[in-house]
C-alpha positions in Angstrom: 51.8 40.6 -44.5 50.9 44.2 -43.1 52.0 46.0 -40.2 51.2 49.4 -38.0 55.0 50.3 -37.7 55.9 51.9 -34.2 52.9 53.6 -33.5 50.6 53.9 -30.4 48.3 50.9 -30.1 46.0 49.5 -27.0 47.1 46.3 -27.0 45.0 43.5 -25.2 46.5 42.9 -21.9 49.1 45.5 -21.9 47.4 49.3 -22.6 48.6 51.7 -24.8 52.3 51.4 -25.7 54.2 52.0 -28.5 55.3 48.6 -31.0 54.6 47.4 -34.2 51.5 44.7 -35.2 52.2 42.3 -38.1 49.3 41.0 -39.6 47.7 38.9 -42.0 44.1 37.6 -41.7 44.8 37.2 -38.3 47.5 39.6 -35.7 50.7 37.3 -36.2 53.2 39.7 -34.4 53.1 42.2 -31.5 56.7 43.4 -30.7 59.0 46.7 -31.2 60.3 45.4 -34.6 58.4 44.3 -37.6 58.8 41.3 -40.1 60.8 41.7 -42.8 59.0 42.6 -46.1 55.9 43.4 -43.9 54.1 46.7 -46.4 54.1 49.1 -43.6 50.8 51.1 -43.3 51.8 55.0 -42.7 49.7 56.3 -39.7 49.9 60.2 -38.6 52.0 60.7 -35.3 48.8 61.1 -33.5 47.1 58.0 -34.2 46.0 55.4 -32.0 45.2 51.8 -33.1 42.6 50.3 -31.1 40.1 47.0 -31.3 37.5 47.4 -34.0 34.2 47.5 -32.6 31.2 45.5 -31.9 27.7 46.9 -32.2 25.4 44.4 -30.7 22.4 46.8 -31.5 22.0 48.8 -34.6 18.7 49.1 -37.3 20.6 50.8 -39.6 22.0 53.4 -41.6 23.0 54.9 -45.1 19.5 55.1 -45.8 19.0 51.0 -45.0 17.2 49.0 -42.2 18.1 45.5 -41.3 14.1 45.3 -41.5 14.1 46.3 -45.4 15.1 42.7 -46.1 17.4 42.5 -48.6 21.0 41.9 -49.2 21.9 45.1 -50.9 20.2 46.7 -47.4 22.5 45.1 -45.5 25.7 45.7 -47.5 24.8 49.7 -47.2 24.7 49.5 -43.2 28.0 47.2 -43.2 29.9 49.8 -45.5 28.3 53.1 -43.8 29.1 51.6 -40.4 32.8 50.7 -41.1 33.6 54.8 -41.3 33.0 54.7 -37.5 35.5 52.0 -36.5 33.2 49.1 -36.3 34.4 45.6 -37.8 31.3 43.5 -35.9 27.4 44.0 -35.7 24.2 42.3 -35.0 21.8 43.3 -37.8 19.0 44.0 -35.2 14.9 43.8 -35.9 11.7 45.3 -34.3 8.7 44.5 -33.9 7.0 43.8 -36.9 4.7 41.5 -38.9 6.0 38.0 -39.3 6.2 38.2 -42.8 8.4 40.8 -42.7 10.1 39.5 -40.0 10.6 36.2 -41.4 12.2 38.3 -44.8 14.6 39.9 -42.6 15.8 36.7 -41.0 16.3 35.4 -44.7 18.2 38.0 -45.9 20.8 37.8 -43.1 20.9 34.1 -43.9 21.9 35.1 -47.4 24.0 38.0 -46.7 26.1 36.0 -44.3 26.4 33.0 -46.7 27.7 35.1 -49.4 30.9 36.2 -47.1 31.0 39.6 -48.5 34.5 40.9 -47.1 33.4 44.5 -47.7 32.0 47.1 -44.9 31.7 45.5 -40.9 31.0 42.0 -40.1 27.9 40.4 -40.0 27.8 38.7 -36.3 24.4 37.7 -36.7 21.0 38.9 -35.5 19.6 41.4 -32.5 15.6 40.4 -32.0 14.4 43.2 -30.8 10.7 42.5 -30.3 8.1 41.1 -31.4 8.1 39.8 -27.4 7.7 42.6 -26.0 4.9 44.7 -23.4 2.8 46.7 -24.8 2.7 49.7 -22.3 7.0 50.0 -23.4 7.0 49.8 -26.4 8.6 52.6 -27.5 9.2 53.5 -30.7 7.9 49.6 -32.1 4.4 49.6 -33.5 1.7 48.3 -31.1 -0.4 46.0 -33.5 2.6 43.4 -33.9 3.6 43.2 -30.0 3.2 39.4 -28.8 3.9 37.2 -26.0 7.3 35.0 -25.6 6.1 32.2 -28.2 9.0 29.4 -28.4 7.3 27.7 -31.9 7.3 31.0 -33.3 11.1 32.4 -32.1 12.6 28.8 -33.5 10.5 29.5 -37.2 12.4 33.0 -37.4 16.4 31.5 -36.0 16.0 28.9 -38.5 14.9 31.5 -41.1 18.2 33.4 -40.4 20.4 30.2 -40.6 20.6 30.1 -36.1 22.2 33.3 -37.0 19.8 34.8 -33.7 22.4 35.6 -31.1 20.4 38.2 -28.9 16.6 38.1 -28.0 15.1 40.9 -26.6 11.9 40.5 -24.3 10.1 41.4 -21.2 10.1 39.4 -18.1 6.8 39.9 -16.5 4.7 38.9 -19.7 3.1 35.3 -19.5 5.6 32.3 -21.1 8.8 34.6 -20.8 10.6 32.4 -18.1 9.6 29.6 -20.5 11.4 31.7 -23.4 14.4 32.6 -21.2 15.2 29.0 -20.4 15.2 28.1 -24.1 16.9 30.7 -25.3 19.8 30.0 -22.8 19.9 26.3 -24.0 20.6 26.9 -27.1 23.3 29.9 -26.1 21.5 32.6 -26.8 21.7 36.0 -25.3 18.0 36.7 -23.0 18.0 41.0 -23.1 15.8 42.3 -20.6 13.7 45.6 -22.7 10.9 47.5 -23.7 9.5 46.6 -20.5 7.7 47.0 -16.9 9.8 44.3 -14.8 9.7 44.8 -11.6 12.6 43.7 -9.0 11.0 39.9 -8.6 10.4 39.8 -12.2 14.4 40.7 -13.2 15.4 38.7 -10.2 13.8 35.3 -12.1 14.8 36.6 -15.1 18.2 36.3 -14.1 18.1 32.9 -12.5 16.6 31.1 -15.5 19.3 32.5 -17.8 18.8 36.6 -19.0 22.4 38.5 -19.3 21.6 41.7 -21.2 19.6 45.0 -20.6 18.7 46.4 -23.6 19.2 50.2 -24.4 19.2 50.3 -20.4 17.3 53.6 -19.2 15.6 53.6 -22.3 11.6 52.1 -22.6 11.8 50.2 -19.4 10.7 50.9 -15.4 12.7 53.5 -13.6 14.2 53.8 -10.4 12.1 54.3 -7.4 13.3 54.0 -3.5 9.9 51.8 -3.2 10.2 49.6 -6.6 13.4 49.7 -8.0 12.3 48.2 -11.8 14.4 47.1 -14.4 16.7 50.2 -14.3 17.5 49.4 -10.1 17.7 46.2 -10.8 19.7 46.3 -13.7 22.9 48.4 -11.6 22.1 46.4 -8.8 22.7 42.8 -10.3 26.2 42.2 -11.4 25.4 39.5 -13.6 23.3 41.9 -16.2 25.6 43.7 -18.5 24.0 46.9 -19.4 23.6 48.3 -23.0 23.9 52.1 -23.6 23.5 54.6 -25.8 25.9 57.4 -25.0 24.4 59.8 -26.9 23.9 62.2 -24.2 19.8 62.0 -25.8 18.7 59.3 -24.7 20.4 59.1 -21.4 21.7 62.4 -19.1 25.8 62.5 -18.3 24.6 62.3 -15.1 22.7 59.2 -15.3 25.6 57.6 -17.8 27.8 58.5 -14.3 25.6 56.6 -12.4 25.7 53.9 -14.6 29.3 53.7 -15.0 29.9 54.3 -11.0 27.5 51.1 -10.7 28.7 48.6 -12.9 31.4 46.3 -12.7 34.2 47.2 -15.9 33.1 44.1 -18.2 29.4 44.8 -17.8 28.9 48.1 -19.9 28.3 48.2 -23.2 28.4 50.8 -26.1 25.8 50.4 -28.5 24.4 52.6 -31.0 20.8 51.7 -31.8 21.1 53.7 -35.0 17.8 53.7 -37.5 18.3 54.3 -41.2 19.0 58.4 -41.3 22.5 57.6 -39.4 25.7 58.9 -42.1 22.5 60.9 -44.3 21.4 64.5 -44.1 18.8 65.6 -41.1 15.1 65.6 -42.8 12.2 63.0 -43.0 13.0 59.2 -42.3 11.2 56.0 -41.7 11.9 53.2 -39.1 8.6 50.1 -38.9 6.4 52.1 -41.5 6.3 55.3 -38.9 7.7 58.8 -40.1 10.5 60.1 -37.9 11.7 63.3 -38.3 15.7 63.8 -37.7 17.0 66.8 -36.6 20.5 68.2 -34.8 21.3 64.5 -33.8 17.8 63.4 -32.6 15.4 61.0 -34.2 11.7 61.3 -33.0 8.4 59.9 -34.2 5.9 62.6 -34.7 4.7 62.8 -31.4 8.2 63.3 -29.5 9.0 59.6 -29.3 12.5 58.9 -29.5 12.8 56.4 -32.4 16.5 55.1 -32.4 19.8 57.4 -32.8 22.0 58.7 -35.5 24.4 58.1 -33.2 28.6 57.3 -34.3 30.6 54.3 -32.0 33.5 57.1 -32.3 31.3 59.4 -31.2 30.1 57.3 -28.2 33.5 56.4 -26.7 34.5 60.2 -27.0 31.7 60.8 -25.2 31.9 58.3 -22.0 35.7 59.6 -22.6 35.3 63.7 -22.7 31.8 64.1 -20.9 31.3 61.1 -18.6 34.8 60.9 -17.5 35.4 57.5 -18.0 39.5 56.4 -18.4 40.1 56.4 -22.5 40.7 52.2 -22.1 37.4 51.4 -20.4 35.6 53.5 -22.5 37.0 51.2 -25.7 36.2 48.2 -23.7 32.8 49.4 -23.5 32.7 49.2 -27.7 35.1 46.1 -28.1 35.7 43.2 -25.6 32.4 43.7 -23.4 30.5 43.1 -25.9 32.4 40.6 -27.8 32.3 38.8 -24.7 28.3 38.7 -24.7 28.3 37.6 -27.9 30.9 34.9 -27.1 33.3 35.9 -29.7 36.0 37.0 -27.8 38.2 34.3 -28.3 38.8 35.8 -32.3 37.4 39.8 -31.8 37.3 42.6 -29.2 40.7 43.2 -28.3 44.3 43.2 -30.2 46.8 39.8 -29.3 48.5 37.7 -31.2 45.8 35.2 -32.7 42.9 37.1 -32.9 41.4 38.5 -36.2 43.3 41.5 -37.4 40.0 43.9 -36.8 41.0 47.4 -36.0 40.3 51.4 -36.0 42.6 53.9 -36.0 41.4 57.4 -34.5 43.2 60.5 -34.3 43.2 62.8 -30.7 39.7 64.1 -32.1 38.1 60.6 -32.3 37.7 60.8 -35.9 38.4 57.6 -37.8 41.2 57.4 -39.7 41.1 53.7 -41.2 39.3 50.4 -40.5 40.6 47.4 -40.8 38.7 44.1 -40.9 40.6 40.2 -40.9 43.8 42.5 -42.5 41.3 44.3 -45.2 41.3 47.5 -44.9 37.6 48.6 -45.3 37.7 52.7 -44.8 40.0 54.6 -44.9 39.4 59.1 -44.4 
């Protein structure tokens, strides 16, 4: 057994206070003494132990997408990943040709089945796209959009092994209320994104299952006092728990404020959206066969499109923290039990109790990571 010996830890329930957490596999103790023989784990005086994070929505990094289709691919982004505290992901698709699609589905089926216990946890899958509408599609390639197809969605889940835990789509194209209802009876996240909805459109959304807003802001209808889209309907409805990328990019402080100010506190998540160039030097990258060109922190397609991030989970909860002004706890709920709650593994992830997998980071007062632990393994360490 391990343990964090008298150190400052947010503990699930409680806040931060100071105590020491035994663990194995799982958290077996939280108290002001240890258990004896535990091999203490020495932690700087200005450490702070928190939940490991959850990214439901990252493409990748180290140089690897989750759409390169391999296993090694997907080890790089689990290993770069773990130097910014997180423990969980989604490996998370575009829009794409089937085929490659399909090859993507198949390696997480793989990865997953071969249990690696090194780098961040494989949750499962993010589909992002191909159901998608056209006119937002962002940074995805235009010749592989296509409408909500059930047949086809159920080809690529049982390609991954029913590893598919969120779907992104838009609302207002033909068959989607179709999709959405499927997707929620077999417990699967509907994300509203890359997409025109209007009000009505959200609103039925909403009532035939759809929980998420993907990358909200970002690729979808704005605000406007006459039509209020997907990014008014999104603050307005309560049930919708709203994705962000706090990269102060691709959404203003201001409009992160206004986010924060609207949402209830369980229904704001962090997410990076990171492309292959995140934890690599600035230059020339790739993400769906289309050049991007990194540079000071942005990721852009050749004509100005934002293509992803190279954004840091640390680095987004210092942000909400330092420039939105949200309290230091809600900003780590944003990155640790929100979304382990959408993905409906909250019961074992998200926040540190007794029980619960012993999935941590440990930051110092800059935000830099100092260790991450995943089931008890430590899998970085500065």
């Amino acid at each position: 057994m391990k343990c964090f010996k008298n150190v400052t830890v947010y503990v699930g329930g409680e806040g931060v206070k100071k105590c020491t957490v035994c663990f194995d596999e799982k958290i077996e103790k939280i108290s002001r003494c240890g258990v004896k023989g535990a091999e203490e784990i020495e932690l700087p005086e200005d450490a702070i132990v928190l939940p490991g994070f959850v990214d439901e929505h990252i493409h990748g990094a180290g140089g690897s997408d989750g759409m390169d289709g391999t296993v090694e691919d997907i080890a790089i982004i689990a290993k770069t990943i773990a130097a910014e505290g997180t423990t969980s992901f989604l490996v998370t698709t575009m829009t794409q040709s089937p085929e490659n699609i399909t090859k993507a589905m198949q390696a997480v089926k793989a990865y997953r089945e071969a249990d690696s216990e090194e780098g961040a946890r494989v949750v499962g899958v993010h589909l992002e796209g191909p159901f998608i509408a056209a006119a937002h599609k962002g940074a995805q390639p235009l010749e592989y959009v296509k409408a909500p197809d059930i047949e086809v969605f159920d080809s690529y889940n049982a390609a991954s092994g029913n590893a598919i835990r969120i779907v992104t789509l838009a609302p207002e194209v033909e068959g989607a209320e179709a999709f959405i209802r499927h997707l929620t009876e077999n417990g699967i996240v509907s994300s509203i994104g890359h997409t025109g909805a209007k009000y009505p459109d959200i609103e039925k959304a909403v009532a035939c299952g759809a929980s998420n807003v993907t990358h909200t802001y970002n690729a979808q209808s704005a605000l406007h006092h006459r039509e209020i889209g997907t990014v008014g309907s999104a603050m307005l409805l309560d049930d919708l728990n709203c994705e962000l990328i706090a990269d102060t990019i691709h959404v203003s402080v201001p409009a992160m404020r206004l986010l924060v100010k609207n949402k209830p506190l369980d229904k704001l998540t962090l997410i990076t959206d990171a492309m292959r160039a995140k934890g690599i030097p600035d230059g020339v990258s790739e993400l769906g066969g289309q050049v991007v060109y990194v540079k000071n922190g942005e990721a852009r397609l050749e004509d100005g499109t934002l293509a992803g991030s190279v954004l840091r989970m640390n680095r987004a909860v210092q942000n909400m923290v330092e420039k939105v002004g949200v309290p230091f706890t809600q900003a780590v709920d944003y990155a640790t039990i929100n979304p382990a709650k959408t993905l409906k593994i909250d019961r074992e992830a998200g926040s540190i109790e007794v029980g619960k997998r012993a999935d941590f980071t440990v930051l110092n007062a800059n935000y830099d990571v100092l260790m991450t632990v995943r089931g008890g393994k430590v899998i970085y360490k500065a």
